[in-house]
C-alpha positions in Angstrom: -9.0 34.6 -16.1 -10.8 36.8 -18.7 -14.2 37.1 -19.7 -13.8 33.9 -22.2 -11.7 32.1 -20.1 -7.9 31.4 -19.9 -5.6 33.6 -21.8 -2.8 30.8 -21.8 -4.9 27.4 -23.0 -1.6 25.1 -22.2 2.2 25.0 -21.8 2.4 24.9 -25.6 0.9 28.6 -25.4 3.2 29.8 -22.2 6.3 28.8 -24.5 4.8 30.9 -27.4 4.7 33.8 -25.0 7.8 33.3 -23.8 10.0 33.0 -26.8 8.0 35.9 -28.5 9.1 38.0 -25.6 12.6 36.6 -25.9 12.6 37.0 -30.4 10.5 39.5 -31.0 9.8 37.9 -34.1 7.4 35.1 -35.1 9.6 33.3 -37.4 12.7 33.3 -34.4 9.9 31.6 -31.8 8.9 29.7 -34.5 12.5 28.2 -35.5 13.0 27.9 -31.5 9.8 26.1 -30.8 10.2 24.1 -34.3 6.5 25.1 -35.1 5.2 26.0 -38.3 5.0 29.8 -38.2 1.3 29.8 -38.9 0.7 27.6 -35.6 2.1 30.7 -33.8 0.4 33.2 -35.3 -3.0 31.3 -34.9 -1.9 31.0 -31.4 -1.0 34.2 -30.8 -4.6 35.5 -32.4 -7.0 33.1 -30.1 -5.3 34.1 -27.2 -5.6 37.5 -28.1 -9.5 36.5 -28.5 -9.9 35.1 -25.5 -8.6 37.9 -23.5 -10.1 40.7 -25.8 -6.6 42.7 -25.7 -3.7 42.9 -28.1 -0.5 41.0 -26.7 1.4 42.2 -29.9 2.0 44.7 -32.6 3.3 43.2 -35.1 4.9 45.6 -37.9 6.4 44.1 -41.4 10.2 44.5 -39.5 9.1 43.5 -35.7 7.0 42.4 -33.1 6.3 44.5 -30.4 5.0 43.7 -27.0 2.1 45.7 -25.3 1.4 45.7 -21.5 -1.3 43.0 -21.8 1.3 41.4 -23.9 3.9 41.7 -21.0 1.3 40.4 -18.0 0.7 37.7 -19.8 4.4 36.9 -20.5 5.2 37.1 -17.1 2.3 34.9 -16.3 4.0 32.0 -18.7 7.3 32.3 -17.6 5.7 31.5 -13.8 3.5 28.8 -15.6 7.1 26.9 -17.5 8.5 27.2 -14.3 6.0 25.5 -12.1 5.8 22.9 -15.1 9.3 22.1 -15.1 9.3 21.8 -11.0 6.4 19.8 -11.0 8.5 17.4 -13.4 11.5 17.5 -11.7 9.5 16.1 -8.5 8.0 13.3 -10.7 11.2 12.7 -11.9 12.5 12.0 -8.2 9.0 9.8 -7.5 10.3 7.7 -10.2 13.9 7.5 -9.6 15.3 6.0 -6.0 12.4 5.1 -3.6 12.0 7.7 -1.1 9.0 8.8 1.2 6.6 7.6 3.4 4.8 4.1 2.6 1.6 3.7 4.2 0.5 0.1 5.3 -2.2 -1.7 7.0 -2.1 -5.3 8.2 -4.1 -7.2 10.8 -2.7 -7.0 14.2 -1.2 -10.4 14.8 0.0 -10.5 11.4 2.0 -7.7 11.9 3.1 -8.1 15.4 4.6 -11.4 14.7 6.1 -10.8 11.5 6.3 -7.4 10.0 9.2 -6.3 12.7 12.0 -7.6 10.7 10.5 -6.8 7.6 10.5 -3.9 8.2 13.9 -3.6 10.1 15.3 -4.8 6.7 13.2 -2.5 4.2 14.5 0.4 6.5 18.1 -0.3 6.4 18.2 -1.0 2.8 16.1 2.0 1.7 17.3 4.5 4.2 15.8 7.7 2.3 12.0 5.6 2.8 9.7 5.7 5.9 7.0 3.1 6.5 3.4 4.0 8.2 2.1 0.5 9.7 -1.5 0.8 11.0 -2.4 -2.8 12.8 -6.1 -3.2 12.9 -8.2 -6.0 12.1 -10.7 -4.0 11.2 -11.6 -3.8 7.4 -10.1 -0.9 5.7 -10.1 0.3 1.9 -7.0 0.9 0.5 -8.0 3.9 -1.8 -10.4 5.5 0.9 -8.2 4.9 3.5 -4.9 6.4 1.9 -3.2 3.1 2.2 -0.3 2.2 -0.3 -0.5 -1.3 0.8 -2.8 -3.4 2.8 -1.9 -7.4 3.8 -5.6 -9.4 3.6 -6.0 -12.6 5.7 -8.6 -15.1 3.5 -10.3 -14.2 0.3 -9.6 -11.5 -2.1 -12.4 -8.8 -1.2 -11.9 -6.4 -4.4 -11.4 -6.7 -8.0 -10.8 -3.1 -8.2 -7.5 -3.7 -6.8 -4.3 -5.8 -7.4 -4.3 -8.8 -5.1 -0.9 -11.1 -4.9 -1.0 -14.5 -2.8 2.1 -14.1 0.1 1.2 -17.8 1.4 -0.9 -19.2 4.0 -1.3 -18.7 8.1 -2.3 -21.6 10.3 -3.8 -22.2 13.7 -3.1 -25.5 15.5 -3.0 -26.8 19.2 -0.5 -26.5 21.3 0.2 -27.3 24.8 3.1 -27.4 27.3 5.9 -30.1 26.1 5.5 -31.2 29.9 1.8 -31.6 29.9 0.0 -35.0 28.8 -0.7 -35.1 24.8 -4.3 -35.8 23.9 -4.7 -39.0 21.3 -7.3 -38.2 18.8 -10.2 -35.4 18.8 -12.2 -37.0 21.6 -9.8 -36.4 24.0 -10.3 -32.9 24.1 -13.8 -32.5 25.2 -11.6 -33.7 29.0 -9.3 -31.1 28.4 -8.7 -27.3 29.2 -9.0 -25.4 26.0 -8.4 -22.2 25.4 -9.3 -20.4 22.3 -8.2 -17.7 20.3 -11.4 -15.2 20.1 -13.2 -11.5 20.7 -14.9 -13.2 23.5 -17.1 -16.1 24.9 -20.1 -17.5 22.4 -22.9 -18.1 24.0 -22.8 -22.0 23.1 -18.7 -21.9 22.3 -17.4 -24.3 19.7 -14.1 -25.4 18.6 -13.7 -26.1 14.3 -11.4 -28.3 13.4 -9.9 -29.5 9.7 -7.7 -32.1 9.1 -5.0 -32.5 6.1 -7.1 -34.8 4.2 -10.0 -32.6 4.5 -12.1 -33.9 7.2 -14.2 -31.5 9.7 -14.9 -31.5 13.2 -16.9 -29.1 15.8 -16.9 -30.1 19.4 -18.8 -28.1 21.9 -16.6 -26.5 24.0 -16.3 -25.5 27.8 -13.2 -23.2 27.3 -11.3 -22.4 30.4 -10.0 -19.1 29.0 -11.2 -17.0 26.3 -8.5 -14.2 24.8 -8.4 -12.3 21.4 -4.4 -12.2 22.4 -2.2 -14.9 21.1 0.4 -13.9 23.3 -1.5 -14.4 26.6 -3.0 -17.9 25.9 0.7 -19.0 24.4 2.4 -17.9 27.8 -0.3 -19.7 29.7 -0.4 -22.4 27.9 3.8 -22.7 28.9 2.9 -22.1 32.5 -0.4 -24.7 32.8 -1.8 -27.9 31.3 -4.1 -25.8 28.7 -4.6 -26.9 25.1 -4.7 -23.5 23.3 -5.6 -22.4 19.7 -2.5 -20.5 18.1 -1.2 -19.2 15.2 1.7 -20.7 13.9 3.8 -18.2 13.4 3.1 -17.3 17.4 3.3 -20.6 18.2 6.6 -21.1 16.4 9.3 -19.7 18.4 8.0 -21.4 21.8 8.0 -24.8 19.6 11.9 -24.1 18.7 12.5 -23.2 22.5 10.9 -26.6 23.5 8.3 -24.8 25.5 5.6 -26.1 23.6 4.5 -28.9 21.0 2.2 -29.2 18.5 -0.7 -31.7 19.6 -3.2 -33.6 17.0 -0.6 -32.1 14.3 -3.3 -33.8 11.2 -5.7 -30.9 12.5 -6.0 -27.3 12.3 -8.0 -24.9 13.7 -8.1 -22.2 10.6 -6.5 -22.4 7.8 -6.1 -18.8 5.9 -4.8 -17.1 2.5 -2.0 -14.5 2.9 -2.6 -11.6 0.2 -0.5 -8.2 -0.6 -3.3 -6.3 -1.7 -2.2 -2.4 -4.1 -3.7 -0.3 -6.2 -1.3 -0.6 -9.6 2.2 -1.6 -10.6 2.5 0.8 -13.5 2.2 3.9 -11.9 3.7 2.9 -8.5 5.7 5.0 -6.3 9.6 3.4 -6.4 9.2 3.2 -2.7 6.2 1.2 -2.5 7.1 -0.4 -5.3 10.2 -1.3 -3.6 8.0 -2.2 -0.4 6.2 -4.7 -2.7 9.3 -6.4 -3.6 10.7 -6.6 -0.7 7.5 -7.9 1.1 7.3 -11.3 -1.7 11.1 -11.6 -0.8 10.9 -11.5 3.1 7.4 -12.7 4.2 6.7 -15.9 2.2 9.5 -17.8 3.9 7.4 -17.0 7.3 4.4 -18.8 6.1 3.2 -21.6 4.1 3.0 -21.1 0.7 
């Protein structure tokens, strides 16, 4: 710093230095810079200005450097070389996807699907790490430092880029062994238990149908858990009708284990977003994260 300011205003200045320290002549840094002569020497004079000391004497033959002259040579050399380091990094950022790749999802989202997502990003992008934070609480991708952030139901910010992945489902299930309920009625008799943080004080079950239709029936649920696993592994082991996801449901189904009951209903029906900040100035690894996520995840769900 000097009393006006900045001796060195930009890298265009630090190469001035530089090459007048190399010539010794304004017409040689000139010629090496491919300036216009008069663009050095105007150059030359405000940083002279701002610093309030003579960085060359300049004779009809030569140009010779003075101490202030050499300080502030050495300081642009330093400056040229951070420059071209700094480029060289954002040259790698933009080349082959490396680094860390931080991502949030909601818990059971990511327990029952991001494994082998992930398992695949990893072995096909081995110089790339991936962060995954489960919570279903709301987090903000900027704030937050996330590179990527799944969303369950509406968009929540137009600040951001938002891509549809598909759509998550919860249906009934019970045990393939256990009696199958007829229509809607027929479960106010039966065991239910739901998917949810924990008992309502008057608990109620919401149902949809394909075509549309809506149903809430009060409900005496026999067991309350915010764990899919747990009511899917009861369900198996007892005559209980249980809320579940799908895509937890889904390997019990294919086992035979359990069955989908009143199939024309659903008990939440959800969008499935990728949620970013920007595609044009994306890291290659998260961009590569992004692709990779529209190629792998979509076949999971309903789209």
């Amino acid at each position: 710093m000097t009393r006006n300011g900045m001796i060195i205003a930009d890298l265009i200045d630090a190469r001035i230095l530089t090459e007048l320290h190399k010539t010794g002549s304004f017409a040689g840094a000139a010629r090496a810079l491919r300036l216009p002569s008069t663009t050095v020497s105007r150059r030359v004079a405000r940083m002279e200005d701002r610093t309030g000391l003579r960085l060359f004497e300049r004779t009809s033959r030569r140009v010779q450097i003075t101490e202030a002259g050499e300080v502030a040579a050495r300081h642009a050399a330093q400056m040229l070389v951070e420059a071209e380091t700094a480029e060289v990094s954002l040259d790698h950022l933009r080349g082959k996807p490396s680094g860390i790749v931080a991502v949030s999802t909601p818990v059971i989202f990511g327990q029952s699907i991001l494994a082998p997502v992930a398992a695949q990003f990893l072995k096909q992008y081995t110089d790339c790490a991936l962060e995954i934070d489960l919570s279903d609480q709301h987090v903000n991708l900027i704030e937050d430092r996330f590179d990527v952030v799944v969303r369950i139901g509406p968009p929540e910010s137009e600040e951001i880029i938002v891509k549809h992945l598909g759509v998550v489902f919860a249906g009934l299930y019970r045990a393939a062994s256990a009696p199958k309920p007829q229509n809607v009625k027929d479960l106010r008799e039966a065991p239910l238990g739901l998917l949810h943080p924990g008992a309502a004080p008057t608990p109620e079950l919401h149902l949809t149908s394909v075509n549309g239709a809506e149903k809430t029936l009060a409900a005496s649920p026999a067991l309350v858990a915010m764990n899919p696993w747990l009511l899917r592994d009861a369900a198996i082991e007892s005559d209980l009708i249980v809320v579940l996801p799908d895509i937890v449901a889904a390997p019990a189904v294919t086992s035979g284990k359990l069955v989908r009951v009143l199939p024309d209903w659903y008990a939440r029906r959800a969008p499935v977003h990728l949620a970013f900040t920007s595609r044009r100035f994306m890291r290659p690894a998260v961009r590569a994260f992004v692709d990779h996520a529209f190629a792998t995840i979509p076949p999971h769900l309903k789209v």
